[in-house]
C-alpha positions in Angstrom: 98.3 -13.4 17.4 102.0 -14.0 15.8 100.6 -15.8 13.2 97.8 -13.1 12.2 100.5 -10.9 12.3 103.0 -13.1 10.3 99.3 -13.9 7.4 99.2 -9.5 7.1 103.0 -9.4 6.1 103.1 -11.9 4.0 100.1 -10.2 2.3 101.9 -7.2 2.1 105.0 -8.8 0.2 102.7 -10.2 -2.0 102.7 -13.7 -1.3 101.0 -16.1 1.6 101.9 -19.4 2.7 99.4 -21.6 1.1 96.3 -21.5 -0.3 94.2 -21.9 3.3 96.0 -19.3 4.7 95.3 -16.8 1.6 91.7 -17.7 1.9 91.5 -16.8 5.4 93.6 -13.9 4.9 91.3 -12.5 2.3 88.2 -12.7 4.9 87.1 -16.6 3.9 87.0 -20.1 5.9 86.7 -23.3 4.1 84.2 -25.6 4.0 84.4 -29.5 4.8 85.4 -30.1 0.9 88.0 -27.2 1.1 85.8 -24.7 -0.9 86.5 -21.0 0.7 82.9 -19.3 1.9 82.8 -16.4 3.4 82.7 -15.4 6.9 79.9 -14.0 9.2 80.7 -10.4 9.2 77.0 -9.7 9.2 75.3 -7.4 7.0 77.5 -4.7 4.8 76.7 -1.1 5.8 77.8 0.0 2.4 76.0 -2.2 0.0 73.4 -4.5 2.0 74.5 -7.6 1.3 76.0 -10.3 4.0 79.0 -12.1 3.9 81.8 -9.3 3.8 82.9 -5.9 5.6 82.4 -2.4 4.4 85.4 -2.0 4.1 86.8 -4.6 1.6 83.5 -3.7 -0.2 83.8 -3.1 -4.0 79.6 -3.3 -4.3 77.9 -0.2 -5.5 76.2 1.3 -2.5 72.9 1.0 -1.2 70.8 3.7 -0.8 69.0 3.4 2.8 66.2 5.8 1.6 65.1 4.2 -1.6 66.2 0.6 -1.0 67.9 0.9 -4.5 71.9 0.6 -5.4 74.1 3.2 -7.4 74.0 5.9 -5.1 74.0 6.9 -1.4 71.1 8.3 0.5 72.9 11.3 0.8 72.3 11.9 -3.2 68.8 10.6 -3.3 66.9 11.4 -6.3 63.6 11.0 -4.3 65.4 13.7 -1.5 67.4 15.9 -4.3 65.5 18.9 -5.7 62.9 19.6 -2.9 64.4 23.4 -2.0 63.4 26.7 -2.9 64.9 28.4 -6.2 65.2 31.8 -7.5 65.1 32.6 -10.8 64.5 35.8 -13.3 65.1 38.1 -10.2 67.9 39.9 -12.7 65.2 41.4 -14.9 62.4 43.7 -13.1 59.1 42.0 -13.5 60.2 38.2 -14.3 61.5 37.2 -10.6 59.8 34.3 -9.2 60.3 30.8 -6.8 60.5 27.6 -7.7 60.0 24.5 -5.2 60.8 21.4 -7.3 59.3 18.0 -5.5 60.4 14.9 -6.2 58.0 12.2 -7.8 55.3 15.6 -8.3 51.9 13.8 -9.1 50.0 16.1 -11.4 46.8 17.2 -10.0 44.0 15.8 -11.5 42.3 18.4 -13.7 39.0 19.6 -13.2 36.2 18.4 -16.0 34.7 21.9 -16.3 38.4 23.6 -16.4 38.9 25.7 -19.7 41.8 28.0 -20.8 40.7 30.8 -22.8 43.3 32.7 -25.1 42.7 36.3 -26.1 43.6 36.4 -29.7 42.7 39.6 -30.3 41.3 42.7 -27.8 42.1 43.6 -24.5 40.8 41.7 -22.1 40.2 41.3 -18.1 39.1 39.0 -15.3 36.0 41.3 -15.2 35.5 41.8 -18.7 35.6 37.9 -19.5 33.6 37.0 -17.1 30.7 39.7 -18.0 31.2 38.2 -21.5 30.9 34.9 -20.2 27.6 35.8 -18.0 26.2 37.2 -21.1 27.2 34.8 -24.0 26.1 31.0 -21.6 24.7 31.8 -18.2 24.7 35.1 -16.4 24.1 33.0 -13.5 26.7 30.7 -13.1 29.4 31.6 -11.0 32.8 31.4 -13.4 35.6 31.7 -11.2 37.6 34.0 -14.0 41.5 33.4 -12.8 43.9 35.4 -15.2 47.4 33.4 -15.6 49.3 34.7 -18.0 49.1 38.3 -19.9 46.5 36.9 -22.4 45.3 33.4 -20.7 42.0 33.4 -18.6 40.7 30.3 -16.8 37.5 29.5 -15.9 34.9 26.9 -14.3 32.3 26.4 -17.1 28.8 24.6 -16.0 29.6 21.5 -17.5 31.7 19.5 -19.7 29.5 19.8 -23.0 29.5 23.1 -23.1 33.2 23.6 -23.3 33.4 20.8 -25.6 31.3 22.3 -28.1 33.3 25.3 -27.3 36.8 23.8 -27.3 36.0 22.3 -31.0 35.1 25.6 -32.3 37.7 28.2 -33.7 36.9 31.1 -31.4 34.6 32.8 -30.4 33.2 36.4 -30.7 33.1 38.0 -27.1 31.2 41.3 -28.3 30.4 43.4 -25.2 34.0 44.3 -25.5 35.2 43.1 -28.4 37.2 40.7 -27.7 38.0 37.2 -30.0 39.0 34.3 -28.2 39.6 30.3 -28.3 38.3 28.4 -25.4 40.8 24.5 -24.9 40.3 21.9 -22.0 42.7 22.8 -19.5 44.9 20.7 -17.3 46.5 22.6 -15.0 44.8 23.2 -11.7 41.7 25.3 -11.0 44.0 27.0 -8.3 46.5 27.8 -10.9 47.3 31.7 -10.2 49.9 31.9 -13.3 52.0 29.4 -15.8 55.5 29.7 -16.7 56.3 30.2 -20.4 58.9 28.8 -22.2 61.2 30.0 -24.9 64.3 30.4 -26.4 66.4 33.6 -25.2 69.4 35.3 -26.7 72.7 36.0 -25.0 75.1 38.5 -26.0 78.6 40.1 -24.8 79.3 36.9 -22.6 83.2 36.7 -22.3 84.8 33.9 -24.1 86.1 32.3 -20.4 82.1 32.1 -19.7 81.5 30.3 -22.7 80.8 27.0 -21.3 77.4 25.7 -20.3 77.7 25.7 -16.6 78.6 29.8 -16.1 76.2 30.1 -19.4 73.6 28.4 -16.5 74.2 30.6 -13.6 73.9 33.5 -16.1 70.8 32.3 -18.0 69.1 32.0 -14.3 68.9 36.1 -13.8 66.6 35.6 -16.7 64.2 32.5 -15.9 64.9 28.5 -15.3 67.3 26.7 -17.9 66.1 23.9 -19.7 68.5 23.4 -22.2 71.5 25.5 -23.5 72.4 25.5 -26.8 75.8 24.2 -27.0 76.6 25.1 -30.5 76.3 28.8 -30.2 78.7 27.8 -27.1 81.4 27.4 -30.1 79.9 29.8 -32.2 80.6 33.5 -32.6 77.5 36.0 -31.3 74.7 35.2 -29.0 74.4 31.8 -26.8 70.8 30.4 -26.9 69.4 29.2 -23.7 66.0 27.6 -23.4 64.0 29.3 -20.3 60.9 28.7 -18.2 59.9 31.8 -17.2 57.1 34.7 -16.8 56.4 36.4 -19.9 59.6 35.2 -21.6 58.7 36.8 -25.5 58.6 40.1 -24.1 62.1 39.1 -22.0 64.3 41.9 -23.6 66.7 44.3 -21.6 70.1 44.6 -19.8 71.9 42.7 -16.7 75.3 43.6 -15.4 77.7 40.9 -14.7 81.0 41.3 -13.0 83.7 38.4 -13.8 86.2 38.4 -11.2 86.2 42.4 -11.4 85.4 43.2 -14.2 81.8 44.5 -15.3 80.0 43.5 -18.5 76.5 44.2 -19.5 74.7 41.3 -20.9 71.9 41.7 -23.4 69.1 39.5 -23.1 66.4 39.2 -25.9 63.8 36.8 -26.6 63.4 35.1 -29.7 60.1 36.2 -31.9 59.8 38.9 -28.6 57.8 41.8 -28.8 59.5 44.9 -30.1 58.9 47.3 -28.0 60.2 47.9 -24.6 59.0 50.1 -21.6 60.1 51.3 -18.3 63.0 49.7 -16.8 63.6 47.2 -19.3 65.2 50.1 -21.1 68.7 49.7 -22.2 71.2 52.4 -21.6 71.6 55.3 -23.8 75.0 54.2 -24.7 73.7 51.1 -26.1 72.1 51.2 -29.4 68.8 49.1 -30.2 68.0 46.6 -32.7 64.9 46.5 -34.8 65.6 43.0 -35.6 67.0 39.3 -35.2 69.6 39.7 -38.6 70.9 43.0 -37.3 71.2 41.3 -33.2 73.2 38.0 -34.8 76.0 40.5 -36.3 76.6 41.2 -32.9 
């Protein structure tokens, strides 16, 4: 015991009394040749490995979920991710929930599964599928599933029709008139809407905000960040964030923002959005409008 004691304060003042005593000091025994090996502490509960303590570990760590090293199983990427999110809840109509899983597999896609986009016309799930019955086979049954604003899916009979369809360019849907193009789709026959993506416009954020992780949190009122443009983070007007979200070319209003106290309203407009704007996506009479993009980067 005196001598254990004795080994740790020589350690501590930086020297030892010979070179056995350093290696069993250090955690090591020697061998019959006088080669230091280590001892049986068992396995290591930070990296895995046998031969040492956690302790005096200098390993990266082991993850006990994956099996893999570089991170702890508390930081997973097969655990991280798999919680609800909320984004575009800041603009009237554009809220919705996202539930990210790790290692998604893709569903397979049907064979039969096309996407039809309304180029021109109004269009409905009834409407399409009345064309549908009457241009093919009024007897098939269609499954007409709207997705997006102008996007239709549905269940053709088989896979030759909609490739003879799919390598047209459009079609002529006349009961209503209605012009269309008809694609293989991928997504699945459940599908009951897809998320668009495009860039959006910033103004009026405060120079402290200018940084990409408030420009994040912001962006989020809006739809799900992809990517933030990081040189209109340095330059003067609008930042550009990338955005998942519902309808994003007709994104185009006001949020209010408080930073620490302090109120601002935040204009948001998509880029090559529509125009127009209805309802509550109606700025404030205070604020003037913009007919267009030259006019909203002299901001």
């Amino acid at each position: 015991m005196l001598a254990s004691l004795q080994s740790m304060i020589d350690l501590e003042r930086g020297g030892s009394r010979n070179g056995a005593d350093e290696g069993r000091d250090r955690g090591f025994a020697q061998d019959s040749r006088g080669v230091p090996r280590p001892k049986d502490f068992g396995t290591c509960r930070w990296c895995g490995q046998e031969g040492h303590h956690q302790a005096t570990c200098t390993n990266d760590p082991l993850c006990f979920r994956c099996k893999k090293s570089g991170h702890i199983a508390t930081q997973c990427p097969q655990h991280l991710g798999c919680k609800m999110r909320m984004f575009g809840f800041g603009v009237p109509g554009h809220g919705f929930y996202s539930l990210q899983l790790p290692e998604m597999k893709e569903p397979k896609p049907e064979e039969n599964l096309g996407a039809i986009q309304i180029v021109s016309g109004k269009a409905s799930v009834d409407w399409v599928e009345e064309e549908l019955k009457h241009l093919i086979d009024n007897k098939w049954d269609w499954k007409v599933r709207q997705i997006s604003d102008r996007e239709f899916l549905a269940v053709f009979p088989n896979k030759t029709i909609l490739g003879a369809f799919s390598k047209s360019n459009g079609i002529k849907l006349a009961l209503h008139n209605i012009f269309a193009k008809v694609s293989r789709s991928n997504l699945d026959s459940e599908a009951s809407s897809v998320l668009q993506t495009g860039w959006v416009k910033i103004y009026n954020i405060p120079p402290a905000a200018r940084n990409e992780e408030a420009v994040k949190q912001i962006a989020e009122l809006a739809g799900e960040v992809v990517v933030v443009d990081e040189l209109s983070l340095i330059r003067d007007g609008p930042v550009r964030v990338k955005l998942n979200g519902r309808e994003i070319h007709k994104l185009r209003g006001y949020i209010e923002v408080f930073f620490g106290k302090i109120g601002r309203e935040l204009r948001f407009v998509a880029e090559g959005g529509s125009r127009g704007l209805s309802g509550g996506d109606q700025p404030p009479p205070k604020k003037p409008d913009f007919d267009s993009d030259e006019e909203e980067d002299d901001l």
